[in-house]
NUPA-992319 format. One record per residue (C-alpha): x, y, z. Coordinates in steps of 0.1 Angstrom, whole numbers, plus 5000, padded with zeros to 4 digits. Each point is the difference from the previous one (the first is absolute). Layout:
! residues N
XYZ...
//
This chain:
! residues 793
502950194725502649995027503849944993500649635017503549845007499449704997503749825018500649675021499950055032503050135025501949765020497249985024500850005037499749695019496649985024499649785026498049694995497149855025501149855030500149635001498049815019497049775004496850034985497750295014497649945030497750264995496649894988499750014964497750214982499150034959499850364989499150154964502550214986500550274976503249854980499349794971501749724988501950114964499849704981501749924964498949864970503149954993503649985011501650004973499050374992502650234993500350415016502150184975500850365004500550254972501850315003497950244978501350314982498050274979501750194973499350274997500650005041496650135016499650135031500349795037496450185011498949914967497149725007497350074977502150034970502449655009496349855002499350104966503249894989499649635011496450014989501350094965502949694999497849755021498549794974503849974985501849915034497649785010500649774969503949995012499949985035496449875010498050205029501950255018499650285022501450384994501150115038501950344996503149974977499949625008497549774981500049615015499349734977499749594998502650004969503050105001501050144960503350174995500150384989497050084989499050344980496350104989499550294985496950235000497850315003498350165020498050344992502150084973503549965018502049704993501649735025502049775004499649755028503349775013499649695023503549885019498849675015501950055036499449755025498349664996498549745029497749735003496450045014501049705026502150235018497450105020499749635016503849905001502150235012500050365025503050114980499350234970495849985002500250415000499649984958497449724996498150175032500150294983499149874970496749905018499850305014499950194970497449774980497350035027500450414998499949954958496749795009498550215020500850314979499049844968496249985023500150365009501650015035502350275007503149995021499950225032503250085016503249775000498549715024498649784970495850125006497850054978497150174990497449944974498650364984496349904995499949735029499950015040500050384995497450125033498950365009499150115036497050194996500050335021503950045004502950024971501349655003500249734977501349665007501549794977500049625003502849814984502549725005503849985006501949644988503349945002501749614994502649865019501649695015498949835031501649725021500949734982500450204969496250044993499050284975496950185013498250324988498750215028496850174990497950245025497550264998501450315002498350375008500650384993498250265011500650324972498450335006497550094976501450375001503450074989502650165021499450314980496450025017501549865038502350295006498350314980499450275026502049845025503050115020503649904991499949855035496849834999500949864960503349885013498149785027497349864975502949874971503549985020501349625004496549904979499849784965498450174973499049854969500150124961497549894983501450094965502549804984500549685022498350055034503250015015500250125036502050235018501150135034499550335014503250145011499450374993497950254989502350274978498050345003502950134981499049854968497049984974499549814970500650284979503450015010502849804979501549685006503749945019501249954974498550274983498149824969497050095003497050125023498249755020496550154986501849894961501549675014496549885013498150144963502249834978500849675020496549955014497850244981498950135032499150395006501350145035497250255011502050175028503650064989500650165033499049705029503449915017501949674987500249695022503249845006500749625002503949885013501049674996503649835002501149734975502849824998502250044973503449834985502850265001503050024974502249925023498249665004498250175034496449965008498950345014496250165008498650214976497950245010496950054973497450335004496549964980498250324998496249964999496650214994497549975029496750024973501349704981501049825030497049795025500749965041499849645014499049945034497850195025500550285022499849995041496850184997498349704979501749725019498350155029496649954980498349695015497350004967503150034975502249755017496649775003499850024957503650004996500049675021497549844971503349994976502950005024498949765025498949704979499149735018502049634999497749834977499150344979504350044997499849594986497550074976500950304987503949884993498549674985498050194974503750214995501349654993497749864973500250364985503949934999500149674994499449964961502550294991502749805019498949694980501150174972503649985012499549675016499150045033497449985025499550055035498649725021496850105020500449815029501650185025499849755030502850015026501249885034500350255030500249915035498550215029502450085034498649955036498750265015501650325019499950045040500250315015500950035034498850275021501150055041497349725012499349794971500249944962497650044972500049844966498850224973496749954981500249964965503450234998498750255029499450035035498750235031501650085029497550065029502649865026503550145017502250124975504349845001501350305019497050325008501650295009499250275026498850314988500950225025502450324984498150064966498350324984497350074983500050324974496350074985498850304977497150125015497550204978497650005024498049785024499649734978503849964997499950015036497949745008501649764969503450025018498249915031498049744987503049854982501849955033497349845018499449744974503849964996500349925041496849734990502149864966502949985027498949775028499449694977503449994989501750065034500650374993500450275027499050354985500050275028499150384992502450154974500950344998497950224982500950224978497550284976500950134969497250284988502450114972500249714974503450154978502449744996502550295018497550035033499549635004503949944996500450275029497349715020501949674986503550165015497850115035499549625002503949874993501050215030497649775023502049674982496549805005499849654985498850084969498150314985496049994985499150304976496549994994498750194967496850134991500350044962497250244998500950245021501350304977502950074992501249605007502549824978499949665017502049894972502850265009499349955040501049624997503350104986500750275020499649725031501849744989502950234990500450145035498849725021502449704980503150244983500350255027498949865032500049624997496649965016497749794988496650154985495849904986498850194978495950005002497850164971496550045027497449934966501549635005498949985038496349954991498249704999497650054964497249875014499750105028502150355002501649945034504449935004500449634988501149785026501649784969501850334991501050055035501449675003502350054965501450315012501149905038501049684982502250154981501350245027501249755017502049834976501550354990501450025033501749644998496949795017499749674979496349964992500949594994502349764991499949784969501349625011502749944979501249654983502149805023502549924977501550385004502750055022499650245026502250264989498150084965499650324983497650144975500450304977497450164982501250284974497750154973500850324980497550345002500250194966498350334996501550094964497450274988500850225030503749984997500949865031502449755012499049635002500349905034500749635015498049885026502049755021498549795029502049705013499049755033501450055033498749745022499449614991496150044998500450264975497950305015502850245011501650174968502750254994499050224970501950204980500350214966501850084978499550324967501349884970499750144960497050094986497949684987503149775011498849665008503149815005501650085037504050054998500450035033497649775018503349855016500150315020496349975017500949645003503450075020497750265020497649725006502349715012501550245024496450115013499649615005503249925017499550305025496449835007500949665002504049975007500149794968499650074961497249794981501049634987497550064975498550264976497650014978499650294976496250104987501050254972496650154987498850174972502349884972499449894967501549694981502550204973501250185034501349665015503649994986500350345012498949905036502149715001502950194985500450275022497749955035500749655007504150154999499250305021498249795027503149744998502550315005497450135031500749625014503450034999500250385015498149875032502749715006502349884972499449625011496350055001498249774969495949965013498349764981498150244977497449984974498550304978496949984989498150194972496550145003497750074968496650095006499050204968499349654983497449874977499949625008497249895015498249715017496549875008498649715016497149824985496750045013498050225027500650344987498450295019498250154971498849624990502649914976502149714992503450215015500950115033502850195015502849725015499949975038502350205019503149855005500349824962503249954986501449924967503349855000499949774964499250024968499750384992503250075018503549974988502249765004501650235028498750125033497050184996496449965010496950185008497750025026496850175005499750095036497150214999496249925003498750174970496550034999499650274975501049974963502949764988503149905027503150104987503149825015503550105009503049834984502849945019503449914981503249905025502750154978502949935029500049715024502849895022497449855027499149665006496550065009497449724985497950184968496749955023501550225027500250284974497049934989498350045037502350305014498650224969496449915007500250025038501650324996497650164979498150015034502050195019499350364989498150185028498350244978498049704989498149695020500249764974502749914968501450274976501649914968503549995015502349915029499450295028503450114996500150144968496550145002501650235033502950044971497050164974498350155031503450195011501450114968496450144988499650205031503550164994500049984964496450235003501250215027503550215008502349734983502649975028501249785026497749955029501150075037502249725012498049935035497349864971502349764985498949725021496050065000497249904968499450435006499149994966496949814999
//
């Protein structure tokens, strides 16, 4: 049992709300959903909260003993207080009784248990006011976990899924995985303060070995890359899970404590009654930060170190090696990838499973999940002779690109093993020169350059031959069978020379990916990607997304999204990309190394200023409006965002020009999300469920009463759609609500590493795409002459 503090909620800051206006055009649609109506029986209930105390005090860690204790006094409390629920040191009730005392025993040692009733509300909260729902919501919160716990399901991690020991439990035969099917649930209130309980099918995959077994025999080296940055889980006391952030070869279980108490080899015998077999494997190190009150009335991070044992502890995930299994991933697919109508019936049996242990408290939730979405009109991309509208969310270009370029400066470094190697470089160009001539691409012989020694030292020696010619852009094509080749090593050694040193922009081409499966020649579809995405590297638009009209000409869009690599103890780095031109294909594209595993930006102001200015020296006049795509954040991380990067990018305003006050909206991006929704009928597998159409957006009902909304772009046509949530946190604009709604989804067309509709608008995937590469790589501004080109793609 976890410690919960139960308190009313903050002074919460003040979101914007929709946009008024008339009724939306776009054609209506009815979806299925995944949120449930929470309905009461009645609203009269009372959600009383009890401060409990044990004397003698027992330990915080101590859960199976403070279960034994309130199975010991149950029968007595609830005669006085009716049904209740025992969450940590807090216990939440339907009565509220003054100063209550019971005292028992339990093996021999006497107790004495104390209830402080603390806080008291009324069930209807939920569907009268936003202020103060945090304790009833809670409340609810906490009764579905008792439920399901009370039916065997087990708690994984801190994001409210769970797991049922004897059900959903699947091994893989022929490999050491096991995947776990479960659900997550989690109430809340919607717009127009409608409770709803969220319930979706949720998946592990847990190794069937434990990490004991995974890294025996191995390396320090090669150890480090199977567990650093990775979730563990251990499976003793409450399948909690952990994070990975070092291995400590320094110390054993035999060794003592910090603290010096005790061994770990005693701690684990007397608390768990397990035996350690090897008292010599190294320890495993967890870090996390907490927040804590301060006696000077201060809230400071905590930092908190849990030491674990590898042979009582399980992996999660897969490795490269088996994501690179096409069998594996087929029979992985069979549990992760359920289809839309397999999803529906598998949560509805969840529900009626659920159902009568929430009766018991006097609630239910409503079956009928029907809601109203609308669809938006379709995308046109516009190439240098005509446009094209997209096909169910994707699209071919066989025409003219916006703006081909003229390859006519560029080199080509290969490592030749042999004749083969030869004739693949060879082979590569000629079908390139073919891929080029549809799209209006000029691609005249590039320097060649041979590389028979494949150390990362003699192909540097090659890369640095080539930055002395200053061609165009720089190909290194790798044979990864060759001996002695470390493509992986090759691709950083390039882009650290060619994009921090020489400010040249580079392709990186692995030769195994040239061939066509079937028939074992160069792909002409590969071909195609590659001189594609050449020429967009070297700042040719491949096309242009038309844009609503109601934008003014001088708009600009910022993408920003956060790289963490945490288990290899390197910097988080912000990738920054931000529109230079009013048909959003030029972009200037920054970064910017920040603390470990920081997610909120402190000085985004600063890559805004540096953006503006690029703007101003492009166009002679600063943006009247901006809109701000900030990825990869979760919901508890909002206040943070709005607290301290919505006042950094007001400061970078006002360092540009004083006067200068652009119309200026930030919006939010969540894609790791379990809402879902289905439309009825023609499912690909049969079923009653199918994806939604690309281009289907939610706006009411399972929304706030603020601006957010989701969309789901994409054509999915593989397992269950998963949308994106957008919530407008900061709007001084006086654009409509429907021409946010249609910038986002055009825009998630723009990306040219992709004919077709990604989850998100282009800019912040370049923003993922840039601060991955140099997050990955050497961690370090790039060359300014790149600043102004997508060199990163």
């Amino acid at each position: 049992m976890g410690i919960i503090n139960w308190q009313m909620e903050p002074a919460a800051i003040v979101l914007p709300t929709r946009p008024q206006g008339p009724p939306i055009k776009f054609p209506k649609i009815r979806l299925y959903t995944n949120h449930y109506k929470l309905e009461m029986k009645s609203r009269d209930m009372q959600v009383c909260q009890y401060e409990v105390k044990i004397e003698p005090e027992i330990g915080l860690d101590a859960r199976q003993l403070a279960r034994a204790v309130d199975k010991s006094v149950k029968e007595k409390l609830t005669a006085k207080i009716g049904k209740y629920v025992w969450w940590g040191w807090m216990l939440f009730a339907t009565r509220r009784v003054e100063n209550i005392r019971e005292e028992t025993n339990v093996k021999g040692t006497p107790y004495t248990v104390i209830l402080k009733p603390v806080r008291q509300a009324p069930i209807s909260t939920l569907a009268t006011t936003q202020e103060n729902k945090a304790p009833v919501l809670q409340f609810i919160n906490i009764v579905i976990k008792d439920c399901l716990r009370l039916q065997g399901y087990k708690e994984i991690g801190i994001n409210a899924k769970y797991y049922h020991e004897n059900k959903g439990f699947n091994s893989l035969e022929g490999y050491p995985l096991d995947v776990w099917q479960g659900f997550k649930t989690v109430a809340d209130i919607y717009q127009g303060l409608k409770p709803k309980v969220l319930i979706d099918v949720s998946t592990r995959v847990l190794r069937s070995e434990t990490v004991y077994t995974l890294i025996k025999g191995k390396t320090r080296p090669d150890a480090e890359n199977l567990l650093l940055d990775k979730t563990i889980i251990a499976t003793y006391g409450n399948y909690r899970t952990y994070h990975i952030d070092q291995i400590l070869w320094n110390k054993k279980p035999s060794d003592l404590f910090p603290d010096g108490s005790e061994t770990y080899v005693a701690y684990y015998k007397r608390k768990y009654n397990i035996t350690i077999k090897d008292p010599n494997q190294p320890l495993l190190l967890d870090i996390r930060w907490k927040k804590q009150n301060q006696p000077d009335g201060q809230v400071a991070k905590v930092k908190f170190e849990t030491h674990l044992i590898p042979e009582l502890c399980y992996p999660t995930g897969i490795t490269d090696e088996e994501r690179a299994d096409f069998r594996l991933m087929k029979e992985l697919a069979n549990y992760t990838k359920l289809s839309p109508s397999d999803r529906v019936a598998t949560g509805e049996g969840f529900l009626r499973q659920l159902n009568p242990a929430l009766q018991e408290w006097g609630l239910s939730l409503n079956a009928d999940t029907l809601m109203e979405g609308h669809v938006l009109p379709g995308v046109s991309v516009k190439l240098a002779n005509n446009n094209i509208t997209p096909d169910g969310g994707n699209f071919m270009i066989r025409d003219v690109i916006l703006e081909p370029i003229r390859f006519n400066k560029w080199v080509v470094i290969y490592t030749c093993g042999g004749k083969r190697d030869f004739e693949t470089a060879d082979d590569f160009y000629q079908t390139t020169v073919r891929a080029a001539k549809s799209f209006g691409i000029n691609v005249a012989e590039p320097q060649w350059i041979e590389a028979t020694n494949f150390t990362v030292q003699e192909v540097a020696k090659h890369i640095r031959e080539a930055v002395v010619l200053k061609p165009q852009i720089i190909l290194l094509l790798v044979n990864p069978k060759n001996r002695g080749t470390n493509k992986d090593a090759l691709y950083r050694e390039l882009k650290r020379i060619t994009y921090k040193e020489a400010g040249i922009p580079s392709q990186f081409v692995n030769t195994e990916k040239l061939f066509d499966k079937k028939t074992g020649k160069t792909s002409l579809s590969v071909c195609s990607k590659i001189i594609l995405q050449m020429n967009a590297k070297v700042g040719g638009s491949l096309w242009q997304i038309i844009r609503p009209q109601q934008l003014p000409p001088h708009t600009m869009l910022i993408g920003t999204d956060v790289f963490h690599k945490i288990g290899a103890r390197k910097q988080s780095c912000v990738g920054f990309c931000a529109t230079l031109d009013p048909n959003f294909t030029k972009y200037y594209s920054t970064i910017r190394m920040q603390n470990t595993g920081e997610e909120v930006m402190p000085t985004v102001g600063k890559l805004v200023e540096a953006a503006l200015r690029a703007y101003l020296a492009k166009n002679k006049q600063l943006p009247s409006l901006i809109i701000f795509y900030r990825d990869g954040v979760a919901d508890n991380q909002i206040n943070s965002i709005i607290k301290v990067e919505i006042d950094s990018i007001k400061q970078g305003f006002a360092r540009v020009e004083p006067t200068y006050n652009p119309q200026f909206a930030h919006v939010v991006i969540t894609k790791k999300i379990n809402d879902r929704f289905f439309e009825l009928g023609g499912g690909r597998d049969g079923g009653k469920y199918r994806n939604p159409t690309s281009g289907t957006l939610v706006c009411s009902e399972i929304v706030s009463d603020n601006f957010d909304f989701f969309i789901c772009a994409q054509n999915v046509t593989q397992g269950t759609a998963t949308p994106t949530r957008y919530n407008v946190v900061y709007n001084s604009t006086t654009l409509s609500a429907e021409t946010f709604y249609l910038l986002t989804f055009q825009q998630c067309f723009n990306y040219y590493n992709w004919t077709g509709a990604i989850r998100t608008p282009a800019c912040t995937q370049y923003a993922h795409k840039l601060g991955f590469l140099i997050g990955q790589t050497f961690q370090d501004q790039p060359h300014i002459n790149l600043e102004n080109t997508l060199f990163y793609l």
